[in-house]
C-alpha positions in Angstrom: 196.2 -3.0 -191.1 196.1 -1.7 -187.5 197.6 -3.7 -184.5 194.3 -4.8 -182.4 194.2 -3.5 -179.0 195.4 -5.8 -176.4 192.3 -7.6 -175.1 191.0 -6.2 -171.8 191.7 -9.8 -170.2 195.4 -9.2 -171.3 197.3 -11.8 -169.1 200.4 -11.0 -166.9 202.8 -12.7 -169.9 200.8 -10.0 -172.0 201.4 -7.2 -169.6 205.2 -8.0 -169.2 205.7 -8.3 -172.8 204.1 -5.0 -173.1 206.1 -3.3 -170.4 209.0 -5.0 -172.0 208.2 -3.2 -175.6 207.9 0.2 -174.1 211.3 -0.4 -172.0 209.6 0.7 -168.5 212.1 0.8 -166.2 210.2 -0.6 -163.3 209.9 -4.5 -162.8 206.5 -6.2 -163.3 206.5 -7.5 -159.9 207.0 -4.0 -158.5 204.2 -2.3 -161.0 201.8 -4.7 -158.9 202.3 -3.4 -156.0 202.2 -0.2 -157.0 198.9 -0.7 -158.5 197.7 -2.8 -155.4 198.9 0.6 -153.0 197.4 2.7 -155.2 193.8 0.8 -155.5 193.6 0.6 -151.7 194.8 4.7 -151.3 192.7 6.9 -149.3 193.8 9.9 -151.4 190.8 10.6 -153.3 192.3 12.3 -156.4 194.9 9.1 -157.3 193.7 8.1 -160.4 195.0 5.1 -162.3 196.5 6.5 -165.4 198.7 8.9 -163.5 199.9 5.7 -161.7 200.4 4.4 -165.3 201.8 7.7 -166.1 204.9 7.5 -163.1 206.3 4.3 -164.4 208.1 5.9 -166.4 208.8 9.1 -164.6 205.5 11.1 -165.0 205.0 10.8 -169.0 204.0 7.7 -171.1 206.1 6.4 -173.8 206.0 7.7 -177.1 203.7 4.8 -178.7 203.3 6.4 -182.5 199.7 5.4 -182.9 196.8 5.6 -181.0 196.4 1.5 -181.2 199.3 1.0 -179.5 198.7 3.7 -176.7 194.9 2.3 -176.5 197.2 -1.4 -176.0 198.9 -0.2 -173.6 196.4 1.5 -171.5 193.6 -1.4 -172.0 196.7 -4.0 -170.9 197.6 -2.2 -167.6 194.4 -1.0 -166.5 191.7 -3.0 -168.1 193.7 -5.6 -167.4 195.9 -5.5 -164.7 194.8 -3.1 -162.5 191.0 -4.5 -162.6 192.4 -8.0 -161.8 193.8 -6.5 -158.9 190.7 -4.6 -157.5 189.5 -8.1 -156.1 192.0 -8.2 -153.5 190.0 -5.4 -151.7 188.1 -8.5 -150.7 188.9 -10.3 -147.4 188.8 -13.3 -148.6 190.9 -13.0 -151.9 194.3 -11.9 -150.2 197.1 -10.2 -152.7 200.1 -13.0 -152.9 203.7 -11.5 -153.4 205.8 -12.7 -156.1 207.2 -16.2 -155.7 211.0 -16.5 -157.6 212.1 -20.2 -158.0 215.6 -18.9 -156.7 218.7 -21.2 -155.9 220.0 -21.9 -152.4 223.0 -19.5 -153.2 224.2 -15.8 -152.3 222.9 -15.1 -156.0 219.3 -16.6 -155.5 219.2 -15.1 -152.3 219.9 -11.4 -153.5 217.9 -11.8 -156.2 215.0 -12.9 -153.9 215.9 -9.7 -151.5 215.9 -7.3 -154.1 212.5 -8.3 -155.3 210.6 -8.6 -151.5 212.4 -4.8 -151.2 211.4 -3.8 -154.7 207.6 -4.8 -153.8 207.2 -3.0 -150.5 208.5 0.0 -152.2 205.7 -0.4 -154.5 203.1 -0.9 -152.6 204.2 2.2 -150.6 204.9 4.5 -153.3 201.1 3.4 -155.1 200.0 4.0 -151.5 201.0 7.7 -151.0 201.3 8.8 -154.9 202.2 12.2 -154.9 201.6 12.9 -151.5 204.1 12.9 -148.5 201.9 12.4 -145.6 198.7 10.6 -145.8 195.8 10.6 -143.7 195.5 6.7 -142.5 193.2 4.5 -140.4 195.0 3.4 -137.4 194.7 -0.4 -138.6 196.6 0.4 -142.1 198.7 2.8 -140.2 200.1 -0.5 -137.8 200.5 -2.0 -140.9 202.5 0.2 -142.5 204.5 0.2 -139.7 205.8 -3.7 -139.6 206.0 -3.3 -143.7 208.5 -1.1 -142.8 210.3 -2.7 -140.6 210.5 -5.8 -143.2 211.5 -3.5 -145.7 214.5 -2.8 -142.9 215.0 -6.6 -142.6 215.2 -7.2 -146.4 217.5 -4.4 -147.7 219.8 -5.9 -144.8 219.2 -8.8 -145.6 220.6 -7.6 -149.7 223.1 -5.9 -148.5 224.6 -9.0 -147.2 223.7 -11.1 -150.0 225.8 -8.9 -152.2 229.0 -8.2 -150.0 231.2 -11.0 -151.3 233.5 -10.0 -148.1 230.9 -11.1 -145.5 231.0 -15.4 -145.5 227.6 -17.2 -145.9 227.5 -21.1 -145.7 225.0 -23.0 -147.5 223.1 -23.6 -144.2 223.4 -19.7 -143.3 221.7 -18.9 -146.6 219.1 -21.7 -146.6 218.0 -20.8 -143.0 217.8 -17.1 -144.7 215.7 -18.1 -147.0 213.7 -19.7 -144.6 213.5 -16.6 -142.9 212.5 -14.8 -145.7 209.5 -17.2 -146.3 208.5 -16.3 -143.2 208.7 -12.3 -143.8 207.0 -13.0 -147.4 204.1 -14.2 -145.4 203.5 -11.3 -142.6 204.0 -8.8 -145.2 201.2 -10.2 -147.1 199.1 -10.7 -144.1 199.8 -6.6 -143.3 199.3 -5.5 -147.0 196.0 -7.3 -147.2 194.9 -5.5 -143.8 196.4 -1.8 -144.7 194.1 -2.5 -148.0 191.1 -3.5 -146.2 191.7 -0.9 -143.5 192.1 2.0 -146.4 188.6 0.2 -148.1 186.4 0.6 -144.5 187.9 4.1 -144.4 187.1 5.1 -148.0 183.3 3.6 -147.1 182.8 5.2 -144.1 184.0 8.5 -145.9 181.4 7.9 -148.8 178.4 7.6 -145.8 179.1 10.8 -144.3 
């Protein structure tokens, strides 16, 4: 008998187990984001499955039957990616990923890579295969101050993970305090860049 088809309600725990099976090499909490960039692009030919397509490299996994690729694709896109077409709303904001990390250089890297991991994937889904994109000044701003968190966060890695620069216990819980507070304004901007791309996508659909 056949494997059924993950359910098109397939739950994050479902999604990561799949992601898991197939070995992709990109982390669940980045494959959000790369969704989320790519649901609010303005590039009119991004299309889901080639987002599917590009977590691992540009070709889906070899899945032997059609039930498992039919898993797969019902997991990620019936699934995820619809759940995450509501946060084109104003009033349903994305929220980043939050890691129950340890006050420590280790829970603190960890926490850095992920922040770092996310804006990546909100800005690859966001651009695709494209290098330059055409924007809307709002998402454009926003953009902008993602970027310079990303700046702030890989900075903030790279001293997480230099064992020859000294970080107290207070140094690192006033980073992670810090980093609360970046977690926050990125979310703000990445909920503004969506809803900025969305106006522009309408007004493009009026003309």
């Amino acid at each position: 008998m056949a494997k059924p088809s993950a359910p098109a309600t397939a739950t994050d725990q479902e999604v990561r187990a799949i992601l898991e099976r197939y070995r992709c090499p990109v982390p669940f909490h980045e494959v959000r984001t790369r969704f989320l960039g790519n649901i609010a692009t303005p590039v009119m030919s991004a299309s889901p499955i080639r987002t599917v397509e590009g977590l691992w490299g540009g070709e889906l996994p070899d899945f032997g039957s059609i039930n498992a690729a039919n898993e797969l694709i019902g997991a990620l896109i019936m699934g995820l990616w619809n759940r995450l077409t509501r946060h084109q709303e104003r009033n349903a904001p994305f929220r980043l990923t939050r890691p129950d990390v340890a006050a420590s250089r280790e829970g603190l890297a960890t926490l850095a890579l992920i922040r770092r991991q996310e804006l990546d994937g909100f800005v690859e889904g966001l651009f695709g295969a494209e290098e330059a994109i055409d924007l809307p000044e709002r998402a454009h701003r926003g953009l902008g101050v993602l970027g310079e968190l990303r700046a702030l966060i890989a900075g903030v890695l790279d001293v997480a993970t230099d064992a020859n620069k000294a970080a107290s216990v207070g140094d690192i819980k006033g980073t992670l305090r810090q980093m609360r507070e970046m977690t926050r304004i990125a979310e703000h901007e990445m909920h503004e860049v969506i809803l900025s791309c969305k106006r522009a996508r309408r007004d493009m659909f009026r003309r």
